[in-house]
Structures are given as structure tokens and as C-alpha cells.
MOPAC internal coordinates of N, CA, C and O (Angstrom, degrees):
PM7 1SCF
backbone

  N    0.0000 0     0.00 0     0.00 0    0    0    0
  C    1.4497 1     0.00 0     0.00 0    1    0    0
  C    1.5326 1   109.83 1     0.00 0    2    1    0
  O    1.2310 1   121.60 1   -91.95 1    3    2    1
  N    1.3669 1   114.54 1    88.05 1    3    2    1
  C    1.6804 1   122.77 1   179.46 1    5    3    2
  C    1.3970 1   104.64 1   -56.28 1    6    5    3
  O    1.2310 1   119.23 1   -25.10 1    7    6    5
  N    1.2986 1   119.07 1   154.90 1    7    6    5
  C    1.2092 1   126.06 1  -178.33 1    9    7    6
  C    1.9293 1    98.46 1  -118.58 1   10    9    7
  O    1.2310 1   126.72 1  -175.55 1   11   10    9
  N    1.0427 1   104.69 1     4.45 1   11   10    9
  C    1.4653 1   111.68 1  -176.40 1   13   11   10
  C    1.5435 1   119.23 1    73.87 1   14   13   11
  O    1.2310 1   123.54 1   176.05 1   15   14   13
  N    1.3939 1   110.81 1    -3.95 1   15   14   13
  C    1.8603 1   117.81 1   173.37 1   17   15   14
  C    1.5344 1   104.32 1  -108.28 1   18   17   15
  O    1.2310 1   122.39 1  -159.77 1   19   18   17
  N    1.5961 1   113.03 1    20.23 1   19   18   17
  C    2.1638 1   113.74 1  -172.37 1   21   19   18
  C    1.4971 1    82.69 1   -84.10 1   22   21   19
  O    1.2310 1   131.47 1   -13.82 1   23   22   21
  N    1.3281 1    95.47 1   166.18 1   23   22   21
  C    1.7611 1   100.34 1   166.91 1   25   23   22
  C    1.6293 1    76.02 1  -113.63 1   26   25   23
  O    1.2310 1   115.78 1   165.90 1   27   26   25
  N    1.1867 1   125.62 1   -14.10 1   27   26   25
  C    2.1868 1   106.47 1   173.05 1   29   27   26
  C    1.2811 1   104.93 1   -59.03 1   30   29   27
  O    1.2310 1   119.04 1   -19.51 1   31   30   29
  N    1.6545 1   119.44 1   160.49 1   31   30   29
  C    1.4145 1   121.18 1  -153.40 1   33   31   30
  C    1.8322 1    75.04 1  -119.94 1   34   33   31
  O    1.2310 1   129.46 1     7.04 1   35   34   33
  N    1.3600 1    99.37 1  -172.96 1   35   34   33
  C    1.9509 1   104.91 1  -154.52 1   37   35   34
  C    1.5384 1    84.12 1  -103.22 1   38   37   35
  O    1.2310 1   114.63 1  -175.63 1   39   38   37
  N    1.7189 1   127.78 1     4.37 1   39   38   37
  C    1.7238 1    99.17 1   141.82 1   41   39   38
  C    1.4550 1   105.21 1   -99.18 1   42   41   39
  O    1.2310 1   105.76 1  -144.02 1   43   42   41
  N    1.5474 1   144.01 1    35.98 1   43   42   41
  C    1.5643 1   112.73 1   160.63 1   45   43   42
  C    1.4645 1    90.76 1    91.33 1   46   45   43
  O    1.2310 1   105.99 1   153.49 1   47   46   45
  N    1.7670 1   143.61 1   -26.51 1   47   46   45
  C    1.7017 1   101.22 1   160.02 1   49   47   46
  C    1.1560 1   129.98 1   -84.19 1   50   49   47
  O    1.2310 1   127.58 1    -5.15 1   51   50   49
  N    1.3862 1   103.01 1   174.85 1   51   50   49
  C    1.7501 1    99.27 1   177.36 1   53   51   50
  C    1.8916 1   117.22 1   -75.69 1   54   53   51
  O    1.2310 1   130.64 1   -39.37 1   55   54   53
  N    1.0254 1    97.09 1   140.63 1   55   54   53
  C    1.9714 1   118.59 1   177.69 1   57   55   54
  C    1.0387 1   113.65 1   -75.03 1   58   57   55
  O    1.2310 1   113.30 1   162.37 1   59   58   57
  N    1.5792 1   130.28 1   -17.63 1   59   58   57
  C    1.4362 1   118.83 1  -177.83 1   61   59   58
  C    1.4061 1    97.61 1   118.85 1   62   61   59
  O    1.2310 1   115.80 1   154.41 1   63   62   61
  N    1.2998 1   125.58 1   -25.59 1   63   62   61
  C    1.6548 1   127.53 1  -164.04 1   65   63   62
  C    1.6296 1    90.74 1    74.14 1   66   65   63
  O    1.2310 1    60.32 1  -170.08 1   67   66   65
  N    0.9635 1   177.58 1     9.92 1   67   66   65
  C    1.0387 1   156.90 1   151.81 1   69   67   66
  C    1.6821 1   122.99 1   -72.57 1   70   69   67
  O    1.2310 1   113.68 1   -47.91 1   71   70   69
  N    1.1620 1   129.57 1   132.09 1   71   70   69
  C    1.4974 1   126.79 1  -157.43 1   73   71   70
  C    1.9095 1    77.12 1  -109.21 1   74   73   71
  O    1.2310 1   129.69 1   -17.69 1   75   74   73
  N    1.3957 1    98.92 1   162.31 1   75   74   73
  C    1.5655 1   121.07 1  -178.93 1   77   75   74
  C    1.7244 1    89.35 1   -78.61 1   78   77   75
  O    1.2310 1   123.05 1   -22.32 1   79   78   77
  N    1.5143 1   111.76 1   157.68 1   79   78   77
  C    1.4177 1   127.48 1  -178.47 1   81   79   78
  C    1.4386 1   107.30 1    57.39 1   82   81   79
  O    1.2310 1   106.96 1  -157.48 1   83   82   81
  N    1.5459 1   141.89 1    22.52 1   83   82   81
  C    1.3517 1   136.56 1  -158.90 1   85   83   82
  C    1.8116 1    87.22 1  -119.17 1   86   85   83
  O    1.2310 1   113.86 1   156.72 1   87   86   85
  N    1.0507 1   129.22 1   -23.28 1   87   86   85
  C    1.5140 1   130.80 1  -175.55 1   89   87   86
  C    1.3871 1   117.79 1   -30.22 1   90   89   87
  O    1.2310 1   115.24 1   -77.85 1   91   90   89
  N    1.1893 1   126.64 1   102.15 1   91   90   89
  C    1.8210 1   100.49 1   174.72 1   93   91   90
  C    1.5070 1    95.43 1   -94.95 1   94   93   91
  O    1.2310 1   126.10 1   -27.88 1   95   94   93
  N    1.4212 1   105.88 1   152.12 1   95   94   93
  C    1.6176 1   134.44 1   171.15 1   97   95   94
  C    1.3868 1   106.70 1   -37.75 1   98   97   95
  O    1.2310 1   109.33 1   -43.37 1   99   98   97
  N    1.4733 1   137.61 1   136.63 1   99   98   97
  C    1.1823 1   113.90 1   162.53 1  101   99   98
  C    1.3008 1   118.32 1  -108.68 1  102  101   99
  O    1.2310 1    88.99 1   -46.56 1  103  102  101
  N    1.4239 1   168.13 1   133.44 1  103  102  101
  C    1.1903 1   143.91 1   157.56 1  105  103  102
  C    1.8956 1   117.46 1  -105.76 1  106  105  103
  O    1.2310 1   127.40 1   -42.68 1  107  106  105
  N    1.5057 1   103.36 1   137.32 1  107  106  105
  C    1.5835 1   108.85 1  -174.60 1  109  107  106
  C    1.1444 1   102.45 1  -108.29 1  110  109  107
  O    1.2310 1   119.16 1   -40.11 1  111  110  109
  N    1.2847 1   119.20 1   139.89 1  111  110  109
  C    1.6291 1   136.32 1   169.37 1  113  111  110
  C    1.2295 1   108.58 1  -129.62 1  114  113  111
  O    1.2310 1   116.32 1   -44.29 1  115  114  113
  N    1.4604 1   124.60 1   135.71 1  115  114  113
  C    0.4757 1   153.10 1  -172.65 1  117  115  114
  C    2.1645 1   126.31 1   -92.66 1  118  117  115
  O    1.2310 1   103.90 1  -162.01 1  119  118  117
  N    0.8135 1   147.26 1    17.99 1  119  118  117
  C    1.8666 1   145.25 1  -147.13 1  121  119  118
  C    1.6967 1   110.01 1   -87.89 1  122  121  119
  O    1.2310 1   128.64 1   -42.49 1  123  122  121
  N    1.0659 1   100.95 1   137.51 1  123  122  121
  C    1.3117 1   131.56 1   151.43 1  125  123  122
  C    1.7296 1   141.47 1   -46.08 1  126  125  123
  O    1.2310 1   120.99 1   -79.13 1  127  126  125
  N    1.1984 1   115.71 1   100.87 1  127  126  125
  C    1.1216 1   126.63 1  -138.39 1  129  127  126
  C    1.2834 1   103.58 1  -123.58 1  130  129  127
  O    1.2310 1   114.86 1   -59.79 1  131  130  129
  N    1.8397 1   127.35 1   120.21 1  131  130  129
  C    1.3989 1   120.56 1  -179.46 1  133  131  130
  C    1.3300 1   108.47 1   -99.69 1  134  133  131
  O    1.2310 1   118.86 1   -40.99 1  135  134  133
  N    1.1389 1   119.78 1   139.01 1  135  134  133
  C    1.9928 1   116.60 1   162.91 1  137  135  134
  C    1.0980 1    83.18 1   124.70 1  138  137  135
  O    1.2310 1    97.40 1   103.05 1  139  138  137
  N    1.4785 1   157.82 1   -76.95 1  139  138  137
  C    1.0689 1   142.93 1  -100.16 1  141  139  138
  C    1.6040 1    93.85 1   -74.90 1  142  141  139
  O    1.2310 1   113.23 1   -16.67 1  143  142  141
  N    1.4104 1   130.40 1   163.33 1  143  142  141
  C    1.5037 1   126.40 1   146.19 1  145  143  142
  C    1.3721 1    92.21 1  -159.49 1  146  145  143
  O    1.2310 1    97.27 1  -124.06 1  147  146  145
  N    1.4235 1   158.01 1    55.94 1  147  146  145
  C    1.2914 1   137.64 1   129.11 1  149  147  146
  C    1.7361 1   106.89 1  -148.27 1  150  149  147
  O    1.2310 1   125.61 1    20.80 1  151  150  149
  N    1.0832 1   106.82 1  -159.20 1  151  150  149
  C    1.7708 1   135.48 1  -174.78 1  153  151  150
  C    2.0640 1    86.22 1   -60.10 1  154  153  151
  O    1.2310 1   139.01 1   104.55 1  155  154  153
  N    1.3710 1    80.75 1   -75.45 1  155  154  153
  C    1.6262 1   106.09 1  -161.75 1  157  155  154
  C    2.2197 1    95.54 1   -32.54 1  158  157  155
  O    1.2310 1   125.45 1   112.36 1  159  158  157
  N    1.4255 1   107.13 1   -67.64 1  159  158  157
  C    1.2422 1    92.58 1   159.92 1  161  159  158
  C    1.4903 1   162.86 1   -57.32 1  162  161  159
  O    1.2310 1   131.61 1   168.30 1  163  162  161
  N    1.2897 1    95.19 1   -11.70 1  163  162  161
  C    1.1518 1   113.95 1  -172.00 1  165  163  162
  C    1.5911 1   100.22 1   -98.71 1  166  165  163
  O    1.2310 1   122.39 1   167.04 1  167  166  165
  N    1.6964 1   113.03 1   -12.96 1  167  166  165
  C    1.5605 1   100.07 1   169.49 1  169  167  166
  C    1.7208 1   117.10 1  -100.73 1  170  169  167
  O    1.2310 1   131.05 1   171.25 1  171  170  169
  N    1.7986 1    96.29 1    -8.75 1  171  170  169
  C    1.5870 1   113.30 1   176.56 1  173  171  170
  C    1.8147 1    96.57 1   -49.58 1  174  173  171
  O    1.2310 1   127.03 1   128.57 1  175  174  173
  N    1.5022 1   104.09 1   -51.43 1  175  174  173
  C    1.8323 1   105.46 1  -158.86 1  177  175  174
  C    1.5401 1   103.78 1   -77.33 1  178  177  175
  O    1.2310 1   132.33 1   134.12 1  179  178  177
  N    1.3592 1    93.80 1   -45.88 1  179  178  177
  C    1.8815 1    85.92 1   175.06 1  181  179  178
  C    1.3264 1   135.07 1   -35.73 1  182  181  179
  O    1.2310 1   131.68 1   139.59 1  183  182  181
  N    1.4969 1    95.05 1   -40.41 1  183  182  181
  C    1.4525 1   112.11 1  -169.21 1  185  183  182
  C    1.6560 1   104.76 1   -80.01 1  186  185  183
  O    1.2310 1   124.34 1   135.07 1  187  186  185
  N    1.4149 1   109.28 1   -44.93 1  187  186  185
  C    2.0020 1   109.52 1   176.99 1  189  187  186
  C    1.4330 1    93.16 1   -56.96 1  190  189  187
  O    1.2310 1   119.56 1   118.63 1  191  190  189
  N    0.8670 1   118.44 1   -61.37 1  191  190  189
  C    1.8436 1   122.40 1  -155.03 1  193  191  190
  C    1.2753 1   119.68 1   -66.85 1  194  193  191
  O    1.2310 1   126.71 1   160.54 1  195  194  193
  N    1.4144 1   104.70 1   -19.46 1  195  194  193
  C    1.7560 1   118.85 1  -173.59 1  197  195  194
  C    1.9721 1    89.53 1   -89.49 1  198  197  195
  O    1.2310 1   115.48 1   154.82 1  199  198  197
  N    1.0329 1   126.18 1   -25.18 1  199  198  197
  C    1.4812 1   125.37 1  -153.03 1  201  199  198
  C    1.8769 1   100.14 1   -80.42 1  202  201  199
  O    1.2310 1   129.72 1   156.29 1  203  202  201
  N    1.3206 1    98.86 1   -23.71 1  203  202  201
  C    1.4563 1   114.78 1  -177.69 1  205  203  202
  C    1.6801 1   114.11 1   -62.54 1  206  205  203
  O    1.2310 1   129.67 1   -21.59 1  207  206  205
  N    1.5172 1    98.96 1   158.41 1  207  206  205
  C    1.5400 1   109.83 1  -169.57 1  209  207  206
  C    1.6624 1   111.20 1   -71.18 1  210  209  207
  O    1.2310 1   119.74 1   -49.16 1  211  210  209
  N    0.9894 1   118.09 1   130.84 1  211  210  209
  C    1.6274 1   122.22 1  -175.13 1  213  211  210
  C    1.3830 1   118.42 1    72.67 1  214  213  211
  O    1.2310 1   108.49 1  -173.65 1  215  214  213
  N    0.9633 1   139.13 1     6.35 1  215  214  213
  C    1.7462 1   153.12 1  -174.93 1  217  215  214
  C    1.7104 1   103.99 1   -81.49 1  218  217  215
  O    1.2310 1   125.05 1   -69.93 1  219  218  217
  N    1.2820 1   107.91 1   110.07 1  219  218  217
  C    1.6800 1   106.06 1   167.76 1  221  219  218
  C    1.2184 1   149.15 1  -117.40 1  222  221  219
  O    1.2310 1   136.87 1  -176.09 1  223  222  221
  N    1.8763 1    84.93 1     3.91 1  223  222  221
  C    1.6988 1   104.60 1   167.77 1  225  223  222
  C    1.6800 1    99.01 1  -168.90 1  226  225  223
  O    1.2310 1   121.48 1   -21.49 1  227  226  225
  N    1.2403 1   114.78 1   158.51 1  227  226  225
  C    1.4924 1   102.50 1  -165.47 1  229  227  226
  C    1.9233 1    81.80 1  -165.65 1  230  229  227
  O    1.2310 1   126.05 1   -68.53 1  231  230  229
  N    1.5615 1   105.97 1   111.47 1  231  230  229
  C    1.5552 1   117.18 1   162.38 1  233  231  230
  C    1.6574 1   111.74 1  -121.73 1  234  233  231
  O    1.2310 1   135.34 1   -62.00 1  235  234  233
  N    1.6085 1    87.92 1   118.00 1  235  234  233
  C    1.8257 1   117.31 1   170.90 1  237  235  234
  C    1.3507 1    95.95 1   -73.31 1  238  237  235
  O    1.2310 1   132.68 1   -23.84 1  239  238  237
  N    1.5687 1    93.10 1   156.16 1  239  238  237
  C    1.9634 1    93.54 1   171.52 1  241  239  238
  C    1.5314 1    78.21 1  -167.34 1  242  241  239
  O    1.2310 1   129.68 1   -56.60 1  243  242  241
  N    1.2100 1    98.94 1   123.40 1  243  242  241
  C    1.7305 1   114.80 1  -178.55 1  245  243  242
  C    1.4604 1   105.13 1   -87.36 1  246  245  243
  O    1.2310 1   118.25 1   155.09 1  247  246  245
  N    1.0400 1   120.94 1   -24.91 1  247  246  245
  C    1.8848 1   130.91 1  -164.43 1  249  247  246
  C    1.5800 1    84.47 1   -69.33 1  250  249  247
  O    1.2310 1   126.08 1   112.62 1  251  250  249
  N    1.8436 1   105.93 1   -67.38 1  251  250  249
  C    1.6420 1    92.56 1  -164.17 1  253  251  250
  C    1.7451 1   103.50 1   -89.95 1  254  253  251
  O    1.2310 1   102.10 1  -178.30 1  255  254  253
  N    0.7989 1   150.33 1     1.70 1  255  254  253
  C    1.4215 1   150.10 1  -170.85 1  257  255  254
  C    1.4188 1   140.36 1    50.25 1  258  257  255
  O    1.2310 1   135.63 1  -126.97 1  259  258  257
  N    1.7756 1    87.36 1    53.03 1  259  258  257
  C    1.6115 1   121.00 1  -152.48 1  261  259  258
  C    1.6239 1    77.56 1  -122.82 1  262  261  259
  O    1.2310 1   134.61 1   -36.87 1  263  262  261
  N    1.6276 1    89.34 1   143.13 1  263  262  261
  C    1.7210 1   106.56 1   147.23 1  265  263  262
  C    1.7964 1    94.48 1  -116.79 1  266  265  263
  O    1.2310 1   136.16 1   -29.04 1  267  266  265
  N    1.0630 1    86.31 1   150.96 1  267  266  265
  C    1.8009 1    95.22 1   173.35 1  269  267  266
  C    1.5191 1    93.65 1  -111.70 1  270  269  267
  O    1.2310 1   112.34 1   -34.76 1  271  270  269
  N    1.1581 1   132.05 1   145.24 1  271  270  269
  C    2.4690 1   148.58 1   154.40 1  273  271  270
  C    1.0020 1    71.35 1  -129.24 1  274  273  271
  O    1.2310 1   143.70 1   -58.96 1  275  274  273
  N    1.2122 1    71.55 1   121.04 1  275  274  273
  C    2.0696 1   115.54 1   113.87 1  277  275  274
  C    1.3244 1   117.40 1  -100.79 1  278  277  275
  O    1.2310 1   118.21 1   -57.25 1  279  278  277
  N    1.2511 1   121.02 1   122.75 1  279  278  277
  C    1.3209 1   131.08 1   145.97 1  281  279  278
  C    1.4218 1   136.97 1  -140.70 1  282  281  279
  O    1.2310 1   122.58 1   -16.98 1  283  282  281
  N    1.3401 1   112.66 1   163.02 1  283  282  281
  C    1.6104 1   129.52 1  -157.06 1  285  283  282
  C    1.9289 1    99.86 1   -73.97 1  286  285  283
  O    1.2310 1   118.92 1  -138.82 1  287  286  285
  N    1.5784 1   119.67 1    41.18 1  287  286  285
  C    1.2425 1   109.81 1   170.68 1  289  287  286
  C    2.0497 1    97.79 1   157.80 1  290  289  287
  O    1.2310 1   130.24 1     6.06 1  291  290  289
  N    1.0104 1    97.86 1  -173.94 1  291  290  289
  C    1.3092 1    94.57 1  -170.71 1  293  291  290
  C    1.7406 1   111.94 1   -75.56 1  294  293  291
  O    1.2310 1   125.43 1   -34.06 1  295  294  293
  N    1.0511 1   107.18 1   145.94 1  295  294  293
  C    1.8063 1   104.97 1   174.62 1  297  295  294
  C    1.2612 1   120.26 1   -84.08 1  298  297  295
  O    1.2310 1   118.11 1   -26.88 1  299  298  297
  N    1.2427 1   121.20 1   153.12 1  299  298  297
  C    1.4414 1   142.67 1  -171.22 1  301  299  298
  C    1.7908 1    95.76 1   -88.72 1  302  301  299
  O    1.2310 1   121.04 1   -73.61 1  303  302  301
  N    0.9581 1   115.61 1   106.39 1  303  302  301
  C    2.0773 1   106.78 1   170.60 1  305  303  302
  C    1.2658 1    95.16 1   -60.64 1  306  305  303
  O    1.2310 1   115.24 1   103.41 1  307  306  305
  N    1.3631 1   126.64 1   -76.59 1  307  306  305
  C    1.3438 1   138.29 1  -145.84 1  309  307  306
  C    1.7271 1    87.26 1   -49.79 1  310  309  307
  O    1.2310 1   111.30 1   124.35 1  311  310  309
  N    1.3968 1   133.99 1   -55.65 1  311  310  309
  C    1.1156 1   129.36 1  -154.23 1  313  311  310
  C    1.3059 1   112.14 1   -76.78 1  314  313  311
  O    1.2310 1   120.76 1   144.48 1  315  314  313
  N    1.3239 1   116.15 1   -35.52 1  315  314  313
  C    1.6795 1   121.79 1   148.95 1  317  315  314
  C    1.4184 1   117.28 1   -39.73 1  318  317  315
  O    1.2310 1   114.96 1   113.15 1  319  318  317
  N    1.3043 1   127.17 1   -66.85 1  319  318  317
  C    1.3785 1   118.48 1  -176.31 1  321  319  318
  C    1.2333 1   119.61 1   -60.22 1  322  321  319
  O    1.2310 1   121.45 1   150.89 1  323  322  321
  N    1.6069 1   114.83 1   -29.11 1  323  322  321
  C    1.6966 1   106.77 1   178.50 1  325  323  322
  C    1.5904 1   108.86 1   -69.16 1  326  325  323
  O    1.2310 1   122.76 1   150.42 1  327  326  325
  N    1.4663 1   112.31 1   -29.58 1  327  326  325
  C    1.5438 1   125.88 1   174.99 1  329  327  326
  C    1.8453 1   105.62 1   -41.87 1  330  329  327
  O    1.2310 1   131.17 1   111.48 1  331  330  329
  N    1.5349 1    96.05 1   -68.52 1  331  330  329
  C    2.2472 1   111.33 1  -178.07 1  333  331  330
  C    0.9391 1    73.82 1   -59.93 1  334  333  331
  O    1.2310 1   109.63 1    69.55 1  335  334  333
  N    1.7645 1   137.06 1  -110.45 1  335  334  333
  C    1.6998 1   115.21 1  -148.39 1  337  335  334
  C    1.3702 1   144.93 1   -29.77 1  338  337  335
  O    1.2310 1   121.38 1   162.18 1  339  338  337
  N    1.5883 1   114.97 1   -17.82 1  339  338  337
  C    0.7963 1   118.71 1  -173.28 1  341  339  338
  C    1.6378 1   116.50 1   -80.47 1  342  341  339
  O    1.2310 1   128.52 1   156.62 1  343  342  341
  N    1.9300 1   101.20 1   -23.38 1  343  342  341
  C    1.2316 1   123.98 1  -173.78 1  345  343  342
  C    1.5905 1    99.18 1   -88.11 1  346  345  343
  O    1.2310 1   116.62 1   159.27 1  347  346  345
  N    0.8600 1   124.02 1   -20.73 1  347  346  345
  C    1.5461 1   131.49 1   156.16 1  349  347  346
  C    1.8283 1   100.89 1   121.12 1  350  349  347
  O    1.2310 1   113.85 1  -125.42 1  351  350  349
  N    1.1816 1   129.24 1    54.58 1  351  350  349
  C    1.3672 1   127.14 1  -151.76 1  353  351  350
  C    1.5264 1    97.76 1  -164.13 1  354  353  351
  O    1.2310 1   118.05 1   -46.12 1  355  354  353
  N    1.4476 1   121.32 1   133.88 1  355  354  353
  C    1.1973 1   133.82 1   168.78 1  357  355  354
  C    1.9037 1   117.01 1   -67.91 1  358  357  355
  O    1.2310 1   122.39 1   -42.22 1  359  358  357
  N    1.7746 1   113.03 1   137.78 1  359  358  357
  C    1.3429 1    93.36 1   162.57 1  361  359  358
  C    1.7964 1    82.33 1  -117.59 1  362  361  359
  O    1.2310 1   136.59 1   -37.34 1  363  362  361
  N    1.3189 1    85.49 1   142.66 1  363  362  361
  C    1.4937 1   113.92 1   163.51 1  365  363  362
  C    1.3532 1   119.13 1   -82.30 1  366  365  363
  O    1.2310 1   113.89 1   149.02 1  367  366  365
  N    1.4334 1   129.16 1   -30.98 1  367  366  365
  C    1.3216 1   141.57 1   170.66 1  369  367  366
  C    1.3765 1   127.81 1   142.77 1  370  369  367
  O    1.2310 1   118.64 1    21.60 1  371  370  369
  N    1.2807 1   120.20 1  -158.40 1  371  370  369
  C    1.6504 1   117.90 1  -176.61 1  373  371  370
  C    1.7894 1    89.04 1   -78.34 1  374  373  371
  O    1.2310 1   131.02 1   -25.59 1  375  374  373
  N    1.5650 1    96.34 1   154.41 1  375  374  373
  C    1.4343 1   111.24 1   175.05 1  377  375  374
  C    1.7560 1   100.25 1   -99.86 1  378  377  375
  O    1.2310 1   120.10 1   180.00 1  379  378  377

């Protein structure tokens, strides 16, 4: 007997847990990142950048010198770069 808030579907599997209209927006950015060259850095920035307001996934890659966000609304640059500086690493800007 659904109450219409189950994420179970009206045979008894699971829906995902997600209720209809519950979607948040996502937006990905993409920036450019100097210094980085290993693991160790690439988890230094993750970790500043992930700590930030609205951020819900955040992949370093030292090879190309990209951080990839996601987050639930538009990003702050300025607040991004204090994030890499803070990890001790230059952002140069959006890629």
C-alpha cells in the first residue's frame, strides 16, 4: 500500500529512492591546474575543493592538469582558487 512518497514501485521493487521533482541541478566545471604531478596531489586538491559549499564530486588528474566539480549550483572561481591555493597549487582557470 504506497503512500506515494516509497521510492518501491506498485510491484514491491526498489525505484532508486529517488521521489519525482527531488532532482537537484547539477553543474560540471571543468579548470586548469598548475603544479600538480602525482596521487599525493591530486588528493591535496580534491580534498580543498571537495570541502566547499555545494560541491558533490570533484576529480584531480595530474597527467592532464584538470580538476573536474560537480556541483548542486553555480561555482564560485574566486572560492575555487582559494580552495587549489590552499592545497598549495595554482588554478590558472576554466579549461
Amino acid at each position: 500500500m504506497s503512500d506515494g512518497n516509497s521510492c518501491c514501485t506498485t510491484d514491491g521493487s526498489c525505484g532508486g529512492g529517488a521521489t519525482a521533482g527531488t532532482a537537484t541541478a547539477q553543474t560540471g566545471t571543468v579548470f586548469t591546474v598548475s603544479g600538480m604531478t602525482c596521487a599525493h596531489c591530486e588528493a591535496s586538491v580534491t580534498k580543498e575543493v571537495s570541502a566547499l559549499p555545494g560541491v558533490t564530486s570533484v576529480k584531480a588528474d595530474a597527467a592532464s592538469g584538470t580538476v573536474s566539480v560537480q556541483a548542486g549550483g553555480a561555482l564560485d572561481d574566486a572560492q575555487v582558487r582559494g580552495a587549489v591555493e590552499e592545497a598549495g597549487y595554482e588554478l590558472v582557470g576554466r579549461a
